[in-house]
C-alpha positions as CSV (number, residue, x, y, z in Angstrom):
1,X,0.0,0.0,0.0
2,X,2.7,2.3,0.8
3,X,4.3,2.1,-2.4
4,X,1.4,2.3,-4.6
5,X,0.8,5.3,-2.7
6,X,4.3,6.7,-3.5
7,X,3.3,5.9,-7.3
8,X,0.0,8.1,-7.2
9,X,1.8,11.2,-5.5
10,X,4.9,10.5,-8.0
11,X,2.0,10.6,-10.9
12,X,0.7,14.0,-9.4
13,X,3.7,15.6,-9.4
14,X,4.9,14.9,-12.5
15,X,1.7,15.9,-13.7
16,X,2.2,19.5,-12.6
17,X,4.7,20.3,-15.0
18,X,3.4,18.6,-17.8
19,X,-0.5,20.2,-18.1
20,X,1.1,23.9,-17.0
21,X,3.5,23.8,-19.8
22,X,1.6,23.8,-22.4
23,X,-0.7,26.8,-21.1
24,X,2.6,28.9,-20.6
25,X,3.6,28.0,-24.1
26,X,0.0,29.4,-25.4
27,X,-0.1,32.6,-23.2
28,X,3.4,33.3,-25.1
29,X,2.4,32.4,-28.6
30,X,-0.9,34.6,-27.5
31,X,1.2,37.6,-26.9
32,X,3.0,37.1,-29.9
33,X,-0.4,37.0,-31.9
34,X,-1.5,40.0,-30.0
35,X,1.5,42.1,-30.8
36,X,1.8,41.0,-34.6
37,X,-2.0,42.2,-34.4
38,X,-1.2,45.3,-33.6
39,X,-1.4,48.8,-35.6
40,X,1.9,48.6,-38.3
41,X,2.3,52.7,-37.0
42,X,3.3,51.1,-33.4
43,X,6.5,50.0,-35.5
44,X,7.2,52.8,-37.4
45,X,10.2,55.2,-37.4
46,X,10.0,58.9,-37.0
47,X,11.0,59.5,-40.7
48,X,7.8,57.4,-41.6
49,X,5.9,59.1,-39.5
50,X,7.2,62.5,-41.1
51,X,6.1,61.3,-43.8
52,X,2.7,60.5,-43.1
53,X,2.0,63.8,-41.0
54,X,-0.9,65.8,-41.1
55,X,1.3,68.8,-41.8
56,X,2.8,67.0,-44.7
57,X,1.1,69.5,-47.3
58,X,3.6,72.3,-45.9
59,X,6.0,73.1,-48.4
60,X,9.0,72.8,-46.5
61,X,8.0,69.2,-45.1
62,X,6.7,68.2,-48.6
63,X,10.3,69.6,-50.4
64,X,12.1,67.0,-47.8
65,X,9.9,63.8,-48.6
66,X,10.2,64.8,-52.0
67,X,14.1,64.6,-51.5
68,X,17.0,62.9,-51.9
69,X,17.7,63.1,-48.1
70,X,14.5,61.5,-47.2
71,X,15.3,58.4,-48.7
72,X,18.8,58.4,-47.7
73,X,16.8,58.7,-43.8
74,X,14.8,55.3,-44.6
75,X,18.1,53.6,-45.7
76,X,21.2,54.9,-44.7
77,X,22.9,53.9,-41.0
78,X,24.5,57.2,-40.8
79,X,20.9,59.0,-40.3
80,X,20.1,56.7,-37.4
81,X,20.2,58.9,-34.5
82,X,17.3,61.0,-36.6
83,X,15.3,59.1,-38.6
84,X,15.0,56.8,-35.3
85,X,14.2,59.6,-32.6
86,X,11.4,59.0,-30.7
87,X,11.1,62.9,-31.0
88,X,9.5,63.0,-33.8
89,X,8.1,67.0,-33.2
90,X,11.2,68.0,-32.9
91,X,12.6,66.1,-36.1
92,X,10.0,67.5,-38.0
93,X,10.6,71.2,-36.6
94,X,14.4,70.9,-37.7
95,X,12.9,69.7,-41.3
96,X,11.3,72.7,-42.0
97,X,13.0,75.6,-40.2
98,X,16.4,74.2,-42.2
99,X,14.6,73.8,-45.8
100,X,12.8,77.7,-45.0
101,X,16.7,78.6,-44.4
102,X,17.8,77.2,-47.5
103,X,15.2,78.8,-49.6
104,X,16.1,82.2,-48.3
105,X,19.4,81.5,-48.9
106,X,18.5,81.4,-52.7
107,X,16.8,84.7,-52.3
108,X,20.2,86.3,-51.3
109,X,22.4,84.6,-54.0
110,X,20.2,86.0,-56.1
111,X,19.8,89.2,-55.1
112,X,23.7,89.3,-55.3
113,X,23.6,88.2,-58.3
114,X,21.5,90.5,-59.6
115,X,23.8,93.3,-57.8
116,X,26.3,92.6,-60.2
117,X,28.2,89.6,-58.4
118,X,28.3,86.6,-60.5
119,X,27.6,83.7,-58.8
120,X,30.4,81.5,-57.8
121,X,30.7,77.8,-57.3
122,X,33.0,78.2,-54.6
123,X,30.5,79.7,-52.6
124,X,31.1,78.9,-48.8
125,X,27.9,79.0,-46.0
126,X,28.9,79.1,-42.0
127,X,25.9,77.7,-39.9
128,X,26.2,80.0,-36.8
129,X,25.1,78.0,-33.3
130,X,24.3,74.9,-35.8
131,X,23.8,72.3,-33.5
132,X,24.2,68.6,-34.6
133,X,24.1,70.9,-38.2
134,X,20.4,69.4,-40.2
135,X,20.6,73.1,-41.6
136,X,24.0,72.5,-42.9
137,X,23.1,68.9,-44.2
138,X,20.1,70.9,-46.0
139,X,22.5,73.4,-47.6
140,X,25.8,70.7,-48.5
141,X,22.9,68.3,-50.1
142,X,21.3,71.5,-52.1
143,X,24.6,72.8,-52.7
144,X,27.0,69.9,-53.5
145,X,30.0,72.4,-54.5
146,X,30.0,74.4,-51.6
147,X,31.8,73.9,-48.2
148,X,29.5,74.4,-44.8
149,X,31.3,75.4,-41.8
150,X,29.3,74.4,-38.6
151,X,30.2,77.0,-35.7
152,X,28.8,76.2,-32.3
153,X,30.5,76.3,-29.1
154,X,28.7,72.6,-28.0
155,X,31.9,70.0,-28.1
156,X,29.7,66.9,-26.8
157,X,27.1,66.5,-29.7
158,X,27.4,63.3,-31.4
159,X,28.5,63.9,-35.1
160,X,28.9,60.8,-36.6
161,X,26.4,61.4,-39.3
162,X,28.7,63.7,-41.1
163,X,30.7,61.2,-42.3
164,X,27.7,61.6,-44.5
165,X,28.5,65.1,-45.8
166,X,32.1,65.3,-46.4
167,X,31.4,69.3,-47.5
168,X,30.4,69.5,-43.8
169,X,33.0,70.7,-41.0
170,X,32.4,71.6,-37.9
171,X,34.1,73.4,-35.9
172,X,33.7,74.0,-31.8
173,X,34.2,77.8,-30.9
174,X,32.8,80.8,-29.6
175,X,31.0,82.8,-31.8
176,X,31.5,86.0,-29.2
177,X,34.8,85.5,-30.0
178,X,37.4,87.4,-32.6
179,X,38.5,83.6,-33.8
180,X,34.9,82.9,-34.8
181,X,35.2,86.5,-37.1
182,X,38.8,85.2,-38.4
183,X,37.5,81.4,-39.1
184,X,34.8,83.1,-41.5
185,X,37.2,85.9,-43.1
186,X,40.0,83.2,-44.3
187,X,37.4,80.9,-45.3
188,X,35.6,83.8,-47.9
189,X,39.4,84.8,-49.0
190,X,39.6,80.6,-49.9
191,X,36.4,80.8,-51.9
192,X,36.7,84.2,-53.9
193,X,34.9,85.8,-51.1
194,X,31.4,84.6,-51.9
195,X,29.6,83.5,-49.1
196,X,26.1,83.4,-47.0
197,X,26.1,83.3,-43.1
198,X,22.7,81.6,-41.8
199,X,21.3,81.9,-38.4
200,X,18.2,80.0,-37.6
201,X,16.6,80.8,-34.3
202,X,19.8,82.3,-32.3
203,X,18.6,82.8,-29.0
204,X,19.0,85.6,-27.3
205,X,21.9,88.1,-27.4
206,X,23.4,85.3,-30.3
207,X,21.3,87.3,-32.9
208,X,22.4,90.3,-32.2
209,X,26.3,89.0,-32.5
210,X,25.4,88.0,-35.8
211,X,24.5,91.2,-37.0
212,X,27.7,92.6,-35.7
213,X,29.9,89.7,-36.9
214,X,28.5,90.3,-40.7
215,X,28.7,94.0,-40.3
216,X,32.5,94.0,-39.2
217,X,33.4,91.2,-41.7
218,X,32.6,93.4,-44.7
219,X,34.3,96.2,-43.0
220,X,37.4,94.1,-42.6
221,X,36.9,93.2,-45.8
222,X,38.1,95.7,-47.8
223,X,41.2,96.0,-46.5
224,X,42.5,92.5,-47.8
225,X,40.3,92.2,-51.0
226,X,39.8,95.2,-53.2
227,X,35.9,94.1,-54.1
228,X,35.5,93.3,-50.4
229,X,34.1,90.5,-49.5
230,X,30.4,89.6,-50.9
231,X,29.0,88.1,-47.8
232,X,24.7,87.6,-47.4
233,X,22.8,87.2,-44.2
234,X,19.8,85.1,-43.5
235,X,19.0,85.3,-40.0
236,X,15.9,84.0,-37.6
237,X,16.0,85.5,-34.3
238,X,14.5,83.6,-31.3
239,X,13.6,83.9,-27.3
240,X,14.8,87.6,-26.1
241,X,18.3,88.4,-24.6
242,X,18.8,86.7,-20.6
243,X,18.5,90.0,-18.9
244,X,21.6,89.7,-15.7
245,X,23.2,92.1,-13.7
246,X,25.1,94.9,-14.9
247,X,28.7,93.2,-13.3
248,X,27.8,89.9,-15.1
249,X,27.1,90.8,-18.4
250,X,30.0,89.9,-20.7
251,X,28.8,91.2,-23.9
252,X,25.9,93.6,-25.0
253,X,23.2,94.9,-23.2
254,X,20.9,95.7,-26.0
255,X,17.6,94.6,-26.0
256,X,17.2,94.4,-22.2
257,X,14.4,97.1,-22.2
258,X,12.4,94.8,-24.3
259,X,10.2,93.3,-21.7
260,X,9.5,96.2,-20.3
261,X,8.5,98.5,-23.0
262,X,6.0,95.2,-24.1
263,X,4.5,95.5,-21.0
264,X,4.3,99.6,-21.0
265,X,2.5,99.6,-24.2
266,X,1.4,96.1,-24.7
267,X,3.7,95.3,-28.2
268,X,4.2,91.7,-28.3
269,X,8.0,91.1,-27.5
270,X,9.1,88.7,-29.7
271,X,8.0,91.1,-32.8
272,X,9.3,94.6,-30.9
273,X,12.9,92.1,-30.4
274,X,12.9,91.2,-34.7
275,X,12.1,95.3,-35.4
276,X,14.8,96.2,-33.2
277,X,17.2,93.6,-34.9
278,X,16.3,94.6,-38.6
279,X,16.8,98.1,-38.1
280,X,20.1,97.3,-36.2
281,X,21.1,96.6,-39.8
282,X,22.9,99.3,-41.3
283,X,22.1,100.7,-44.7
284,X,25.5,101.1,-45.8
285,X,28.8,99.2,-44.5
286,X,32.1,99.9,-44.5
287,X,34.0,102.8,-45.4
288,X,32.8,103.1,-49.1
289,X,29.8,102.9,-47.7
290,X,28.4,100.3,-50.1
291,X,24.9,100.0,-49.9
292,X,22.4,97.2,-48.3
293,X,19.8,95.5,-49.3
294,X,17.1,94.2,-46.2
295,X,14.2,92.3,-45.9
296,X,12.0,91.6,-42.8
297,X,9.2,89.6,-42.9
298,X,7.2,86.8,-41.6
299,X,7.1,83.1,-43.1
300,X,3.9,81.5,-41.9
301,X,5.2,78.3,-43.0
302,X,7.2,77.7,-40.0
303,X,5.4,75.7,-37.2
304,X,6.3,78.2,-34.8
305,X,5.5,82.0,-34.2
306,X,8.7,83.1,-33.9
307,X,8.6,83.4,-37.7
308,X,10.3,86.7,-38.4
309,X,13.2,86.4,-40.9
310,X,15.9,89.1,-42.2
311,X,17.8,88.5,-45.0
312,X,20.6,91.3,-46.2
313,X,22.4,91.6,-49.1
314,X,25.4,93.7,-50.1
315,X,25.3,95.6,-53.4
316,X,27.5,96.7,-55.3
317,X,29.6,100.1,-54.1
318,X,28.8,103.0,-56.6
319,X,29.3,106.6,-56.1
320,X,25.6,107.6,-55.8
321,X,25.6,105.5,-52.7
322,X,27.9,107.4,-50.8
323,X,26.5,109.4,-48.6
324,X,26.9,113.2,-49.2
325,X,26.7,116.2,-46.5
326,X,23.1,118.0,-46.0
327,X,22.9,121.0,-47.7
């Protein structure tokens, strides 16, 4: 008796095993079926779902899936760390901010080309506070003879997708500084002196800087090339300057009185901050006061309201322009 009872408990326990195994093996093979049943989008990439965005009719975002670059996103390892993001808002600001940039940038070539400048293949862009540089992939890929120059003062961005772009170098440095002015003066002497800075929502006091850098470039200028250099600005300010104390502040103050002359008379800031920047422009530059061309307006296909652009083009130096005393 005692052993046939040691049989039955021995065929109980065994037992266990043997009618739980199989109902493991169909909970898994039901989570399997669950997930393959689930929507294909739960799968998808951010560059597929760029593609399938309900701003896709705006004509920045449709340029890019039109592109070249776009496909080179779906297939490419190199565009990983992009067309992977999990932010895909953010990817798909960068998409159109840099192709609005690029077709402004065609607006100034050709308004200096019209100015008498014809319009050189060596032509050489410099991407001010560029970040991990989509606005200079936008420009090398549109512009496969020119050379970019990234300029930003972050050293720890990964950058490994410029192996991509071989027109593309970057280059960590302060744009306050007078090496950032020098890195952009021998780089116009190396291409005939043709060039566009870019600027896409500086922030802050940045804006301002590059206004002053372009100004004292083509002063500069003349003194080592007798046409000066030919140097265009397309420039997107952002957020207003960081307002600190007086002992702290290394560079300019202007534009501190900003917020509170919006609050005085109840001008929104970011468009009294733009006016103040445009007219910060000068009309003429340098001492033959050669003439500038500006434009100021707003490009309402950007998915942001801080949508103001300048662009400013040098012209050509001609005796009219010179300024002459009052009578």
């Amino acid at each position: 008796e005692r052993i046939e009872m040691a049989t039955t408990v021995s065929t109980v326990t065994t037992a266990i095993p043997t009618t739980s195994t199989p109902t493991m093996h169909a909970a898994e093979e039901g989570e399997e079926n669950e997930e393959e049943a689930l929507p294909p989008t739960r799968r998808k990439k951010s560059i597929h779902y760029i593609m399938q965005s309900r701003d896709k009719d705006n004509e920045y975002l449709k340029e890019f899936i039109h592109s070249d670059l776009c496909v080179e996103f779906q297939e490419k390892a190199e565009w990983r760390s992009w067309a992977w993001s999990k932010k895909t808002s953010q990817l798909k600001k960068e998409i159109v901010e840099s192709y609005a940039v690029a077709k402004n940038v065609d607006v100034v070539l050709a308004a200096m080309q019209r100015a008498g400048r014809e319009r050189s293949e060596k032509v050489v862009f410099f991407d001010m506070a560029s970040g991990k540089g989509f606005t200079s992939i936008v420009l090398a890929k549109k512009f496969p003879s020119s050379t970019v120059h990234m300029l930003d003062n972050n050293k720890n961005m990964n950058l490994s997708h410029l192996d991509a772009v071989p027109t593309v170098q970057f280059k960590n440095i302060d744009l306050f500084s007078e090496e950032a002015e020098s890195l952009i003066m021998d780089a116009l002497i190396e291409h005939d002196g043709f060039g566009v800075m870019v600027g896409m929502h500086l922030c802050g006091n940045l804006s301002r800087r590059a206004i002053e850098m372009w100004t004292n470039i083509m002063t500069k200028g003349e003194k080592l090339r007798a046409n000066s250099f030919n140097l265009g600005l397309v420039l997107s300010p952002c957020c207003l300057p960081h307002k600190v104390r007086v002992p702290k502040r290394k560079y300019n103050d202007f534009g501190y009185w900003i917020q509170s002359t919006q609050r005085q008379f109840g001008i929104d800031g970011y468009d009294l901050w733009a006016t103040s920047l445009y007219n910060l422009v000068c009309s003429h530059v340098g001492h033959t006061m050669r003439s500038t061309q500006k434009r100021f307006f707003r490009d309402e296909n950007l998915l942001s309201p801080t949508n103001w652009f300048i662009l400013v083009t040098p012209m050509e130096a001609k005796r009219d322009d010179i300024c002459q005393p009052c009578e």
